[in-house]
PASEBA-1860 file (N, C-alpha, C; in nm, 3 decimals):
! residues 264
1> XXXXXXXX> -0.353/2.640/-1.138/-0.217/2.610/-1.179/-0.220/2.512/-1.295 ~ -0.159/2.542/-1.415/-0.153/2.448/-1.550/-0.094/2.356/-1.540 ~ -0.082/2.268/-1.575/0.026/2.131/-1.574/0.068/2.149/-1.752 ~ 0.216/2.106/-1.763/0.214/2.107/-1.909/0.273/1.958/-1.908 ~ 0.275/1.924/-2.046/0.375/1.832/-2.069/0.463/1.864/-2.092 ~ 0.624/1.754/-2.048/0.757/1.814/-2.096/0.814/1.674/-2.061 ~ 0.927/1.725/-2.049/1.018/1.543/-2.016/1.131/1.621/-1.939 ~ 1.171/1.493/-1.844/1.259/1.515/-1.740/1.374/1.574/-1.782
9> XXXXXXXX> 1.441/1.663/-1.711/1.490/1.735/-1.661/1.566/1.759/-1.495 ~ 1.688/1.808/-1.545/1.776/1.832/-1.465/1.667/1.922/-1.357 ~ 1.644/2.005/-1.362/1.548/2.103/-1.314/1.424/2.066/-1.287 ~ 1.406/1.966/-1.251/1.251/1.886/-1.247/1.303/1.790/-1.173 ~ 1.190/1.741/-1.093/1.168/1.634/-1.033/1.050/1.576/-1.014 ~ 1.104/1.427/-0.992/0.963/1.309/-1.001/0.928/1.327/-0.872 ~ 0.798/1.275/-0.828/0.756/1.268/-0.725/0.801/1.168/-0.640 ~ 0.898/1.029/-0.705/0.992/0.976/-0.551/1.107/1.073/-0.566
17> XXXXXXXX> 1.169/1.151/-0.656/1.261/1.235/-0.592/1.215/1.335/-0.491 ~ 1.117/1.409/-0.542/1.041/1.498/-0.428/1.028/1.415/-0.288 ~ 0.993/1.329/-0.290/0.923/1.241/-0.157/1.084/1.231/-0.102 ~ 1.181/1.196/-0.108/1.296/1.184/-0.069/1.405/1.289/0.003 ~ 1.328/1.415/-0.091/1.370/1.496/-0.127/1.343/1.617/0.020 ~ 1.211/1.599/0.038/1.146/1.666/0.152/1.093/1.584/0.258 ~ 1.120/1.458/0.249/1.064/1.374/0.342/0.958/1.335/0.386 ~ 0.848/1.337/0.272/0.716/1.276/0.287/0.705/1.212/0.180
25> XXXXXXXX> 0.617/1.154/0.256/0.580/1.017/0.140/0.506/1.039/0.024 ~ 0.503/0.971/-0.089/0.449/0.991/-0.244/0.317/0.966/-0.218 ~ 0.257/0.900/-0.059/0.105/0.898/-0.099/0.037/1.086/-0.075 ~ 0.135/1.127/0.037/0.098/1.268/0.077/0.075/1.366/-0.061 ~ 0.235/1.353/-0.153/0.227/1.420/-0.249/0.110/1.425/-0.330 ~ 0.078/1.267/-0.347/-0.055/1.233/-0.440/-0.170/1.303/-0.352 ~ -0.200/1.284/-0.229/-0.278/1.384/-0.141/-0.329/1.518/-0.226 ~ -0.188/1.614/-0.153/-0.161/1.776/-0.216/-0.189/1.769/-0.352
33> XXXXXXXX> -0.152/1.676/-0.437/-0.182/1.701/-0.580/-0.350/1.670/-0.576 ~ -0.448/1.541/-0.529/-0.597/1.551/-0.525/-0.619/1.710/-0.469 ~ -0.647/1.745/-0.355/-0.669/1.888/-0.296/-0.622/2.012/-0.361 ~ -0.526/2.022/-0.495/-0.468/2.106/-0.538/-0.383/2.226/-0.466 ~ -0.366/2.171/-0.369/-0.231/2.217/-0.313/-0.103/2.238/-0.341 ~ -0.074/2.143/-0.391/0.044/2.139/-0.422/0.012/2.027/-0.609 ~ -0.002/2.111/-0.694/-0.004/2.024/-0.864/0.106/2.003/-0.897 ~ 0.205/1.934/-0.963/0.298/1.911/-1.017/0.275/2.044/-1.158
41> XXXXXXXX> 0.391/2.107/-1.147/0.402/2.212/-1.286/0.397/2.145/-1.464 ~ 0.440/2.020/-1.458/0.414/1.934/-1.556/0.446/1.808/-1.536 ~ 0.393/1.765/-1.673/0.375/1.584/-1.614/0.448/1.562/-1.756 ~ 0.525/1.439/-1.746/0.584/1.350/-1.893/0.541/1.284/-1.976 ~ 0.537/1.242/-2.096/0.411/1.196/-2.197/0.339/1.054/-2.125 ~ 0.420/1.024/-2.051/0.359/0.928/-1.982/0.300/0.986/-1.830 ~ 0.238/1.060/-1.870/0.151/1.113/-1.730/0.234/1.094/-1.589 ~ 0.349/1.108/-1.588/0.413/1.119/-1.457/0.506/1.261/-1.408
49> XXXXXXXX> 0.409/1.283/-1.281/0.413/1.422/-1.184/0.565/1.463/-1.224 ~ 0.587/1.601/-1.265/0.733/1.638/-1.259/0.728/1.775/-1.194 ~ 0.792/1.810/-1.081/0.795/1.909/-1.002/0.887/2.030/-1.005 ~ 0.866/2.163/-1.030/0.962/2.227/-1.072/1.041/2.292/-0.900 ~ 1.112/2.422/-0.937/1.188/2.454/-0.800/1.091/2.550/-0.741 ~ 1.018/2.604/-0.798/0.901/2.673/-0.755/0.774/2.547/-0.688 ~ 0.801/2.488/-0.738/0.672/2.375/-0.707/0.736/2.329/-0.486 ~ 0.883/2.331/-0.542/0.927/2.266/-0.421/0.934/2.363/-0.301
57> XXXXXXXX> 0.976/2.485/-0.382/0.912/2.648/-0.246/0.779/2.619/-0.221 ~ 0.689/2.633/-0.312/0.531/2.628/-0.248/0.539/2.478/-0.159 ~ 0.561/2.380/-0.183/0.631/2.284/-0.082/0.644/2.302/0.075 ~ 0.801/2.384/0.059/0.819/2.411/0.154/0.761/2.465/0.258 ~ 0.677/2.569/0.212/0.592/2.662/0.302/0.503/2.576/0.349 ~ 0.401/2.482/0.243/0.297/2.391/0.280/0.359/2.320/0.396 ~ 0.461/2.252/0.417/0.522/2.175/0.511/0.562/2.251/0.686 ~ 0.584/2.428/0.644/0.632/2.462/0.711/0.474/2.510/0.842
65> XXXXXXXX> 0.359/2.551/0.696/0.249/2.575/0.780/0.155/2.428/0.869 ~ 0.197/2.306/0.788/0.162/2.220/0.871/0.212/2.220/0.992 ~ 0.362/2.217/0.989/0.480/2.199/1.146/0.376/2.296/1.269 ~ 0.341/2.404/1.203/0.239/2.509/1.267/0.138/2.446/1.302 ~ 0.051/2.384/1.233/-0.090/2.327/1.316/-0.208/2.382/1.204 ~ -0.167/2.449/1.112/-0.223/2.483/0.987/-0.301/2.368/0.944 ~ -0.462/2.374/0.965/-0.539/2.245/0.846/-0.530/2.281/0.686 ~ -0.472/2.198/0.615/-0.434/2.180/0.452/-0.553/2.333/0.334
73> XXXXXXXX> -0.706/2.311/0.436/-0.771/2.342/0.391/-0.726/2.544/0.397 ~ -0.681/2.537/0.518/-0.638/2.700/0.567/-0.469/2.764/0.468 ~ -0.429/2.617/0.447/-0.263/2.690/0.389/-0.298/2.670/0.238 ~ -0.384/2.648/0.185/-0.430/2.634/0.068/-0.498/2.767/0.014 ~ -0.547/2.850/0.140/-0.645/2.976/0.145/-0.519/3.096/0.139 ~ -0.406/2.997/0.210/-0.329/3.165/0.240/-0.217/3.158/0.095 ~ -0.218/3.037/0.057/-0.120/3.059/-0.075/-0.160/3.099/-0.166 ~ -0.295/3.083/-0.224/-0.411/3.117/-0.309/-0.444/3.210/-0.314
81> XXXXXXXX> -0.421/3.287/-0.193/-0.457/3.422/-0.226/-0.406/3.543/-0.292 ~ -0.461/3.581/-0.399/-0.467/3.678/-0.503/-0.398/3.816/-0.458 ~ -0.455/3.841/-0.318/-0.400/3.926/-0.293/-0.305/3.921/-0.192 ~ -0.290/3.805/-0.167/-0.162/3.777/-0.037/-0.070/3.829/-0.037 ~ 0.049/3.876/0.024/0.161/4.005/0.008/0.280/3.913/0.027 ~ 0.353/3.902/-0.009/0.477/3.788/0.008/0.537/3.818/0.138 ~ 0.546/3.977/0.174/0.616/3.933/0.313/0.504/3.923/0.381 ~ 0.414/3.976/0.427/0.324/3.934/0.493/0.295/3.804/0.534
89> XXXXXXXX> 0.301/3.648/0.402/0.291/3.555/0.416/0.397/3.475/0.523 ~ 0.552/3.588/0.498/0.650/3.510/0.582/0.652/3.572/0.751 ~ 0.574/3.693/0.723/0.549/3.750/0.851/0.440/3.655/0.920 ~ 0.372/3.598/0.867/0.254/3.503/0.932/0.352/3.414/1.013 ~ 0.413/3.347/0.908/0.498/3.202/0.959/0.584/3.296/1.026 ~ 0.627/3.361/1.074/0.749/3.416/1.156/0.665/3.459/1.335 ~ 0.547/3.495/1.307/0.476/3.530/1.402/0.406/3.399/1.486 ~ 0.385/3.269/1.381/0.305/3.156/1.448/0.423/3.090/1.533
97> XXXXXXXX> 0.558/3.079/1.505/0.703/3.020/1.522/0.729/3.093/1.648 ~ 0.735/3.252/1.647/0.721/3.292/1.770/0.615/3.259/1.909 ~ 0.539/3.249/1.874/0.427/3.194/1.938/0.417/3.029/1.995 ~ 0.496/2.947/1.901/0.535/2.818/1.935/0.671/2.859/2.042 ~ 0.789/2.921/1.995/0.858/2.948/2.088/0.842/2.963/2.240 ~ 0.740/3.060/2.227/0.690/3.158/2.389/0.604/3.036/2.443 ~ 0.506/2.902/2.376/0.485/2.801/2.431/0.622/2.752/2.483 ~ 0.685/2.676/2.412/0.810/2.604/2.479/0.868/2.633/2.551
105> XXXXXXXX> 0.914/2.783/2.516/0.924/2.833/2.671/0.899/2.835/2.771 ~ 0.765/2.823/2.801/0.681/2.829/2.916/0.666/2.705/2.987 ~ 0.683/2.593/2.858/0.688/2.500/2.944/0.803/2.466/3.013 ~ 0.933/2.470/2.928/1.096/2.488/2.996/1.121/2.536/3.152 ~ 1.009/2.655/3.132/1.028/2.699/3.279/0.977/2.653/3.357 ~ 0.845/2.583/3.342/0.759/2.487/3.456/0.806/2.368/3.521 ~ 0.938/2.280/3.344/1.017/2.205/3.415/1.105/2.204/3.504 ~ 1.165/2.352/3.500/1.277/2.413/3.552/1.238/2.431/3.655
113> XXXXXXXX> 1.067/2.461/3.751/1.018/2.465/3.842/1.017/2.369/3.917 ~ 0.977/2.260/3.820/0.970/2.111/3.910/1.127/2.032/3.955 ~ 1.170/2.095/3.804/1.326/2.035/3.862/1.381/2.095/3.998 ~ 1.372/2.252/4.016/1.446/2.309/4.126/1.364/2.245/4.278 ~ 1.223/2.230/4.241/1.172/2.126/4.386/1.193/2.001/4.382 ~ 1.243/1.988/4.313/1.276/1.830/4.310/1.449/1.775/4.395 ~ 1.537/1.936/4.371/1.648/1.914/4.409/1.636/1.954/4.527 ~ 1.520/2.064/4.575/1.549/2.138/4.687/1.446/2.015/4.766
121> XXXXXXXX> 1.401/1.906/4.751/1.349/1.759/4.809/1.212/1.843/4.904 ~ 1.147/1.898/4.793/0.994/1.983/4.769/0.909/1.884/4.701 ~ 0.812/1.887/4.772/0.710/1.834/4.724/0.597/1.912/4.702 ~ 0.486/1.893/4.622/0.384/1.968/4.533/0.363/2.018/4.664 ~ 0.287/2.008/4.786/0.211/2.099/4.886/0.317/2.173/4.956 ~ 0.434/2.140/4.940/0.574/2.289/4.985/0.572/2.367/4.873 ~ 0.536/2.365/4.758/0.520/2.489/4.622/0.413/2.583/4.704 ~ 0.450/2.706/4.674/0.352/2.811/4.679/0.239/2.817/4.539
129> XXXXXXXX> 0.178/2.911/4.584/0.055/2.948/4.433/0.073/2.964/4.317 ~ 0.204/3.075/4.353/0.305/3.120/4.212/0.366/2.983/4.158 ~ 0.406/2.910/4.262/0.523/2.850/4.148/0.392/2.703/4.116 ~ 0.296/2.639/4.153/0.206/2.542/4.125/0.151/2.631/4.011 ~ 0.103/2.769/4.001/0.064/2.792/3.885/0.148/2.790/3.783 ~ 0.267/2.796/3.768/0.396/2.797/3.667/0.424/2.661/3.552 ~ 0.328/2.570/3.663/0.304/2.443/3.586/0.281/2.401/3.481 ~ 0.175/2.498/3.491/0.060/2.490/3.367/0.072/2.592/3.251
137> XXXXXXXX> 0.173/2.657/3.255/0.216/2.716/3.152/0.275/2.685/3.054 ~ 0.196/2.746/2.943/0.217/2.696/2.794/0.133/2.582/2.709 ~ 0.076/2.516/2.851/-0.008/2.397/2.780/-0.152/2.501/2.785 ~ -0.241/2.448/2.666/-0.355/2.438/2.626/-0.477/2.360/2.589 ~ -0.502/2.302/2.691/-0.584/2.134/2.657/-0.678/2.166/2.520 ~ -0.761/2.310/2.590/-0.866/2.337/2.429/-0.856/2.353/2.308 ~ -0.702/2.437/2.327/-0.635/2.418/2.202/-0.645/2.323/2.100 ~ -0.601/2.213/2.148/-0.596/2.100/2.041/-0.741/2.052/2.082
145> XXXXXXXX> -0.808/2.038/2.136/-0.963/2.003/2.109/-0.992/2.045/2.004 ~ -1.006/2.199/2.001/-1.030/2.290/1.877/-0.946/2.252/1.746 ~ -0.828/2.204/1.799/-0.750/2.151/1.649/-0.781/2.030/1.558 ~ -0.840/1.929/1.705/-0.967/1.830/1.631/-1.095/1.827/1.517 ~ -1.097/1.955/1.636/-1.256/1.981/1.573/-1.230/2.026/1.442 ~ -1.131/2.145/1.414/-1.140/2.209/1.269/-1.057/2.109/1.199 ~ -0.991/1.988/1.200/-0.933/1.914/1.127/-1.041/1.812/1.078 ~ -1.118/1.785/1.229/-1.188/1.622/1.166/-1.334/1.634/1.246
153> XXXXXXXX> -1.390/1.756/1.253/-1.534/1.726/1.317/-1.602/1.718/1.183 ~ -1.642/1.702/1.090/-1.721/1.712/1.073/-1.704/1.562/0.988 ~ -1.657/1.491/1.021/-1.620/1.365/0.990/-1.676/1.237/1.069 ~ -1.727/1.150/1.020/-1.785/1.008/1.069/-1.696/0.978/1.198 ~ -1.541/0.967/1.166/-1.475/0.913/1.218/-1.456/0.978/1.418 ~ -1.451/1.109/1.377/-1.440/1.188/1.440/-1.590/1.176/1.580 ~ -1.697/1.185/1.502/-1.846/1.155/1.575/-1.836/1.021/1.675 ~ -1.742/0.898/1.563/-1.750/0.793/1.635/-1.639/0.781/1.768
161> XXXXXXXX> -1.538/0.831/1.759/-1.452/0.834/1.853/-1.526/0.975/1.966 ~ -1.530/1.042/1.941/-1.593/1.125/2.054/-1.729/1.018/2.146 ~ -1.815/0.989/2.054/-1.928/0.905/2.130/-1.872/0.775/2.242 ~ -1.770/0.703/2.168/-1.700/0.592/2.197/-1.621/0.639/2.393 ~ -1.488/0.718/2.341/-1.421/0.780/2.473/-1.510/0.849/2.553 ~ -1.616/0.961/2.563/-1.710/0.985/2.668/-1.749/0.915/2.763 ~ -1.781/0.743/2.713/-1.851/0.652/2.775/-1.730/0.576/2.866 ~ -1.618/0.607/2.806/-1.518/0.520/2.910/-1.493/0.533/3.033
169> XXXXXXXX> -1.492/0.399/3.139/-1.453/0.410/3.247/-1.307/0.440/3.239 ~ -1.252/0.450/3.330/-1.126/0.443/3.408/-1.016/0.274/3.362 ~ -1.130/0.210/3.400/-1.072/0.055/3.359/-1.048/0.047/3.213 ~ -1.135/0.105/3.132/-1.128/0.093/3.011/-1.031/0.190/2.947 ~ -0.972/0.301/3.013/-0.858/0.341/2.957/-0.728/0.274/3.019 ~ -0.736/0.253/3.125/-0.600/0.144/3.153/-0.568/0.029/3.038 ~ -0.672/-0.026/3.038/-0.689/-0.120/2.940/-0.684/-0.082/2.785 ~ -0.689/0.029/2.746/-0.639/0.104/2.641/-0.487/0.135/2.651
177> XXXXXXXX> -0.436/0.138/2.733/-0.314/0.211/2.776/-0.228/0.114/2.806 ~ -0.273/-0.038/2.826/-0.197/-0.154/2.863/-0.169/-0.211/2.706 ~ -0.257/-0.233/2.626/-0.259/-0.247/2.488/-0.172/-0.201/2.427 ~ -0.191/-0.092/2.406/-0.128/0.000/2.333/0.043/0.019/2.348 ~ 0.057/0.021/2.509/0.190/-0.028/2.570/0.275/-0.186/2.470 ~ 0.187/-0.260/2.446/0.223/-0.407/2.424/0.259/-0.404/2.289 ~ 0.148/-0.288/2.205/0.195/-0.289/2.069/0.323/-0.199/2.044 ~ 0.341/-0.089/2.112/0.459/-0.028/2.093/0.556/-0.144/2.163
185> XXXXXXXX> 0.538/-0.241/2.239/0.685/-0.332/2.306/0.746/-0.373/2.155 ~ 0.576/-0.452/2.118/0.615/-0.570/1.997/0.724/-0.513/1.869 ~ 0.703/-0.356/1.847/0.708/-0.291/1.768/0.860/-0.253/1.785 ~ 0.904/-0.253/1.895/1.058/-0.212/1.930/1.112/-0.321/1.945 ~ 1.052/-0.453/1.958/1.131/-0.600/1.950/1.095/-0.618/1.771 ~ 1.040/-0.566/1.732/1.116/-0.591/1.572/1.230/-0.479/1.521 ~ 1.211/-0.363/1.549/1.364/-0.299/1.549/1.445/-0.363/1.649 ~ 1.417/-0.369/1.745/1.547/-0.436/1.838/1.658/-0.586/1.707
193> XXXXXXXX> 1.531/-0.664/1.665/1.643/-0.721/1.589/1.606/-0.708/1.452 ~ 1.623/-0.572/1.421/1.612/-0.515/1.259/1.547/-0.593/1.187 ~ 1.424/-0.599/1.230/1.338/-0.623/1.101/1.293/-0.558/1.020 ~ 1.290/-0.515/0.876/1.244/-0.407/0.808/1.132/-0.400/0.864 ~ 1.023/-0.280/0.810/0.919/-0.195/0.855/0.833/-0.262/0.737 ~ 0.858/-0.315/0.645/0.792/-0.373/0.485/0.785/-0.514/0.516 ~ 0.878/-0.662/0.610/0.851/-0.735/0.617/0.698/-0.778/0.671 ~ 0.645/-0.900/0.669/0.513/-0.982/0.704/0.520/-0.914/0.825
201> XXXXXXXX> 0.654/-0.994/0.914/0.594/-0.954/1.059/0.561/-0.788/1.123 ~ 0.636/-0.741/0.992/0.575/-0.575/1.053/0.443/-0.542/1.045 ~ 0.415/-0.584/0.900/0.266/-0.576/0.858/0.164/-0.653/0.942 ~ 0.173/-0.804/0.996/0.099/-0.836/1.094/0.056/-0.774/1.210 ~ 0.190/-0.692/1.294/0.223/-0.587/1.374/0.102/-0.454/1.348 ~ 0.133/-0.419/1.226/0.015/-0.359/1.185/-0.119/-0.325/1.200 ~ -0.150/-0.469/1.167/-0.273/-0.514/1.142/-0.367/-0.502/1.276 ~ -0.290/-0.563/1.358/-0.300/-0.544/1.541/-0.321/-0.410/1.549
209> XXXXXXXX> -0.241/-0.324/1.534/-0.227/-0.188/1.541/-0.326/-0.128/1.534 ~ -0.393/-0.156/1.376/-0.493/-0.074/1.355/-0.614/-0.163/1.404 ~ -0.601/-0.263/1.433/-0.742/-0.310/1.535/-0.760/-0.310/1.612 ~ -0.670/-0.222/1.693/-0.669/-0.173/1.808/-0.754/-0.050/1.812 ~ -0.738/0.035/1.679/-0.764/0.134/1.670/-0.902/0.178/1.666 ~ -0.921/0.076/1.562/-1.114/0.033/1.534/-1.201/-0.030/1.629 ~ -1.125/-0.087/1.741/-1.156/-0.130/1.853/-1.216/-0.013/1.963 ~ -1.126/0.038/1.958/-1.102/0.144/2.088/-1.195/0.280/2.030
217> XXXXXXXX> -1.137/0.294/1.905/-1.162/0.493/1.875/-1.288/0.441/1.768 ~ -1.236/0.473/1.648/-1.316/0.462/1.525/-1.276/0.323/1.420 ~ -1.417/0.344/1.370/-1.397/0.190/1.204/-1.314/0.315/1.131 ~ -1.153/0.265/1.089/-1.074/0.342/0.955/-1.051/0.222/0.896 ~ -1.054/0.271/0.751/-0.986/0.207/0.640/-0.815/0.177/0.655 ~ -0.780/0.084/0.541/-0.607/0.088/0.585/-0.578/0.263/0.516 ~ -0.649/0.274/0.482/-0.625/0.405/0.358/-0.573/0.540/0.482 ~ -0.711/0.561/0.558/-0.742/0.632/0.655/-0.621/0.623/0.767
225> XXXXXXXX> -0.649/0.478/0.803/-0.493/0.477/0.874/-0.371/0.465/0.869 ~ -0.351/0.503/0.698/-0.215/0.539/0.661/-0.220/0.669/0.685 ~ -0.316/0.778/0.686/-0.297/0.891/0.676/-0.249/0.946/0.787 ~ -0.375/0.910/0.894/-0.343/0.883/1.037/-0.183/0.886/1.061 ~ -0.122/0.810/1.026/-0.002/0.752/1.073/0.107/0.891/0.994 ~ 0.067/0.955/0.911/0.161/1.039/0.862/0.197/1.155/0.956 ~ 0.092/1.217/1.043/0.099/1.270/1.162/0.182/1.244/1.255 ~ 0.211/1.114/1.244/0.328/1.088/1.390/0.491/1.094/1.337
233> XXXXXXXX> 0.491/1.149/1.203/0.622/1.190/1.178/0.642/1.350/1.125 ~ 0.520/1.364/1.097/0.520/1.548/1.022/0.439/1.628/1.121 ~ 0.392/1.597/1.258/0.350/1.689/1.351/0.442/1.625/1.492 ~ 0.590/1.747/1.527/0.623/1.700/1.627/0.564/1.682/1.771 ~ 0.467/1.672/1.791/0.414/1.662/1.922/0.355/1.488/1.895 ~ 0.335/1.492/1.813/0.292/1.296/1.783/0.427/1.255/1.839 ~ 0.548/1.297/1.748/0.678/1.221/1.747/0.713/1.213/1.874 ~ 0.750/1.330/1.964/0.816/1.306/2.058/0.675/1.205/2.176
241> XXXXXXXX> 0.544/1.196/2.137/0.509/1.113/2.210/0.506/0.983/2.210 ~ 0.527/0.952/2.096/0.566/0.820/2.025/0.711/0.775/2.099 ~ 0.753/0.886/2.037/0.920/0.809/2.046/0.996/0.806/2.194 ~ 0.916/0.803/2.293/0.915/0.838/2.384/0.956/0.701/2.467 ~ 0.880/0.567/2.394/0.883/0.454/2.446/1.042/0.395/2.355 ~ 1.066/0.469/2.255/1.208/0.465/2.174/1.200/0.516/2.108 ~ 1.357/0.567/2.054/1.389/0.635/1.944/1.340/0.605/1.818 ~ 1.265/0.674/1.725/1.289/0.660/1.604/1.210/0.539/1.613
249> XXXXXXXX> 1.071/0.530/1.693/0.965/0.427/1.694/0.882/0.472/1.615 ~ 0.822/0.647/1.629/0.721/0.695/1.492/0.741/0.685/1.359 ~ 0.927/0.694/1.368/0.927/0.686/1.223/0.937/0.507/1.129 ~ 0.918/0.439/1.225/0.912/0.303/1.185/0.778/0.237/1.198 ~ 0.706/0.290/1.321/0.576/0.260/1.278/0.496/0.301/1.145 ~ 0.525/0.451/1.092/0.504/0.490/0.984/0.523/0.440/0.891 ~ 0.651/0.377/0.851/0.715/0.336/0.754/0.628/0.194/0.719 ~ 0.602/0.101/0.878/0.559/-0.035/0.846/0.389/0.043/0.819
257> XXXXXXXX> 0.323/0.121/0.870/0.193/0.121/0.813/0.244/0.193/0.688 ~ 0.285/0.252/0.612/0.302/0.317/0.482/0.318/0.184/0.379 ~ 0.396/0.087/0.448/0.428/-0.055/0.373/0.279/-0.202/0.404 ~ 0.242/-0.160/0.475/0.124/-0.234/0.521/-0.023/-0.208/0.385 ~ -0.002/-0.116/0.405/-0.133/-0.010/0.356/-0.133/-0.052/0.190 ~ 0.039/-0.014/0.183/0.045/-0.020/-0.024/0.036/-0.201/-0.037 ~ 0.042/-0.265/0.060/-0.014/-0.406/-0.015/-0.141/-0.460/0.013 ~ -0.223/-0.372/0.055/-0.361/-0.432/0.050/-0.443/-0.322/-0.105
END
C-alpha cells in the first residue's frame, strides 16, 4: 500500500481523529501502521498519518476480526489476499459471529438451567446427567489455551508465565486473587471520587498494577503492558471480566495505563 503526500482534508483523517473516531487508541493505530496492517493512505508534508474512508473500512473489518479472536498476524493474511473474494471475506465474518452466537447461546441456556434449579430449591446432586451436562455448554477451556499459544507462545513472556503458574500452590493463587482484588478496590476508590485516569495517583495505582504483574506472571515493559491492557477494552470477554468488580473499571484501568505508559 503507497502512502502519498497531500494535506488535510475534509475526506481524510488524522490519526487522533481516527483514534476517536473508532475507539482505539493512537498507540494501536501506530501498532497496525508498524505491522502494515492498517498504513495511513497518505501522510502531510509534515509526515503526519492521514487516513482515507477506505483506510477506515479496512479498519473496520481489522477491528471486527479482532472482536472474533483473529491474531493481527491471520487478518492481515485474509485482507492481503490477492485472491480473496469480497463476499467470501464477509461470509467468513458472518460465519465466525454465528458461531460466537451458538456459544452464547449455549451458555444462556446452562444459566437458564441453573436458574430453573435454583427456583425449583435443586441442588447440583438433584440435577440429572442431562441437565449437569448442559452446564458446560459453550465453554471451551482449550480453546483459549490455543488462543494463547497462537497469540504469544512463541514469546519470552509467554515461556515465563507458563513456567511461573504450573508451580503454583493453591495458597499462592488465593494470594494472587487477594491482590489483585485490592488493586481493582483501589482502582474503583479513585473513580468513586473521580479522579482522572492521567492523574499521579492513577499512575502510582499503575505502577502497583503492573508489579503485580511482573511479580506473579511475567518481567513486561510499561510498553508491553500498555498493550496488554488494550485487550481489556477491545476483547469483550476481558471487559465483562473486569468490569465485573464495576462498571466501566476496564475502560479506566486502560485509560490510566495508556496515561501511565506515555509518561515514562
Amino acid at each position: 500500500m503507497s502512502t502519498q503526500q497531500t494535506t488535510e482534508t475534509d475526506s481524510s483523517w488524522t490519526v487522533g481523529e481516527l483514534s476517536k473516531l473508532a475507539r482505539v487508541s493512537i498507540r494501536t493505530l501506530h501498532h497496525y501502521d508498524e505491522l502494515g496492517l492498517l498504513k495511513p493512505s497518505a501522510r502531510t508534508e509534515g509526515n503526519y498519518r492521514l487516513y482515507s474512508a477506505g483506510d477506515i473500512e479496512r479498519l473496520h473489518r481489522i477491528l471486527m476480526f479482532r472482536e472474533l479472536g483473529l491474531p493481527l498476524h491471520e487478518i492481515r493474511a485474509v485482507l492481503d489476499d490477492p485472491d480473496a473474494d469480497e463476499i467470501e471475506t464477509l461470509k467468513l465474518q458472518r460465519s465466525l459471529l454465528q458461531e460466537r452466537a451458538r456459544r452464547n447461546q449455549a451458555m444462556l441456556d446452562a444459566l437458564d438451567t441453573l436458574l430453573a434449579a435454583a427456583e425449583g430449591a435443586k441442588t447440583m446432586t438433584d440435577m440429572n446427567k442431562e441437565d449437569l451436562s448442559k452446564l458446560f455448554d459453550g465453554f471451551d477451556p482449550a480453546e483459549y489455551e490455543q488462543e494463547a499459544k497462537d497469540r504469544w507462545g512463541d514469546t519470552d513472556a509467554y515461556k515465563q508465565s507458563t513456567e511461573r503458574v504450573k508451580r503454583y500452590t493453591k495458597q499462592d493463587w488465593e494470594s494472587i486473587k487477594a491482590e489483585m482484588g485490592a488493586i481493582n478496590a483501589a482502582y474503583i476508590g479513585l473513580m468513586d471520587a473521580g479522579t482522572p485516569p492521567d492523574s499521579p495517583e492513577a499512575s502510582a495505582m499503575v505502577a502497583r498494577h503492573h508489579a503485580h504483574q511482573c511479580r506473579w506472571y511475567y518481567d513486561s515493559s510499561p510498553e508491553m503492558f500498555s498493550n496488554v491492557s488494550e485487550m481489556w477494552v477491545n476483547d469483550p470477554r476481558f471487559t465483562k471480566n473486569i468490569d465485573k468488580a464495576r462498571a466501566g473499571l476496564a475502560a479506566y484501568q486502560y485509560a490510566a495505563v495508556q496515561a501511565w505508559a506515555e509518561k515514562l
